[in-house]
N, C-alpha and C positions, 0 to 999 in steps of 0.2 A: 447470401449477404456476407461483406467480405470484413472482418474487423479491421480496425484501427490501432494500431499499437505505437502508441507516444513513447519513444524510450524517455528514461528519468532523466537522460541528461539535458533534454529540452527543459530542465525546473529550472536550472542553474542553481542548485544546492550545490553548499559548500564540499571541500575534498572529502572530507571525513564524513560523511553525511551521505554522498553521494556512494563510496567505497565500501560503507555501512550496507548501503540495500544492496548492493553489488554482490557482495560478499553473500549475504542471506538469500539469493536467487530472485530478486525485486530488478527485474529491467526494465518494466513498462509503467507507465501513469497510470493507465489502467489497474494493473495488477497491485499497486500501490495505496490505491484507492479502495481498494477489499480489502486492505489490513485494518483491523482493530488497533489505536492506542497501544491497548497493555502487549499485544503481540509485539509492535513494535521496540517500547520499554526494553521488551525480554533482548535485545541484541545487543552482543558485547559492546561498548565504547558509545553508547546510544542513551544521551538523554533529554532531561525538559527542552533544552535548545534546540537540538536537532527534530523533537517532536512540533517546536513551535513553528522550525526554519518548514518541514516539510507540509502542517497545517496551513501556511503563508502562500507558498508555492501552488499547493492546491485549489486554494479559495482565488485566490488569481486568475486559474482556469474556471473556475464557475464547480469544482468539487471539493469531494471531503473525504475523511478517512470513515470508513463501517465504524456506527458507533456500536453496542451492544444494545440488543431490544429495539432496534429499528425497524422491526416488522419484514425480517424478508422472508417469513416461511418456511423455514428451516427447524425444524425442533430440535437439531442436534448439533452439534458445535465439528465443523470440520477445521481442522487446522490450514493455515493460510498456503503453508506447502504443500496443500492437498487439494486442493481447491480447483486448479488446473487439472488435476487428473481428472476428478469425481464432476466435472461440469457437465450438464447433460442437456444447456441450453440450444434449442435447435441453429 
């Protein structure tokens, strides 16, 4: 089964917003969609706006950002840059 990779520039988030996830190694909707909030907070030049502009965006397409404690099974916290490596989904 072959994935789908929406790049971010399909959201139409603003420059700064956009160059934001760029910058942090965030190119897909997908992979943007697995960040946590406070992960995201933690980026330089990244705030309430840009968290709201990119909640907007998402909810649009029918998704959301990882909230914390949403039940995926996980008992230990991988970091969002790690994520792709450590993925073990068939």
């Amino acid at each position: 089964m072959t994935e789908t990779r929406t790049p971010i520039s399909e959201l139409g988030l603003s420059t700064m917003t956009h160059n934001t996830l760029q910058r942090e190694g965030i190119r897909t909707v997908e992979l943007l969609a697995e960040c946590e909030p406070a992960d995201l907070m933690d980026f330089r030049g990244f705030g309430p706006k840009a968290l709201a502009e990119i909640r907007a965006a998402l909810a649009a397409r029918g998704l959301q950002l990882h909230e914390p404690g949403e039940g995926d099974g996980e008992d230990t916290f991988v970091p969002w840059r790690l994520r792709p490596l450590v993925r073990t989904r068939p």
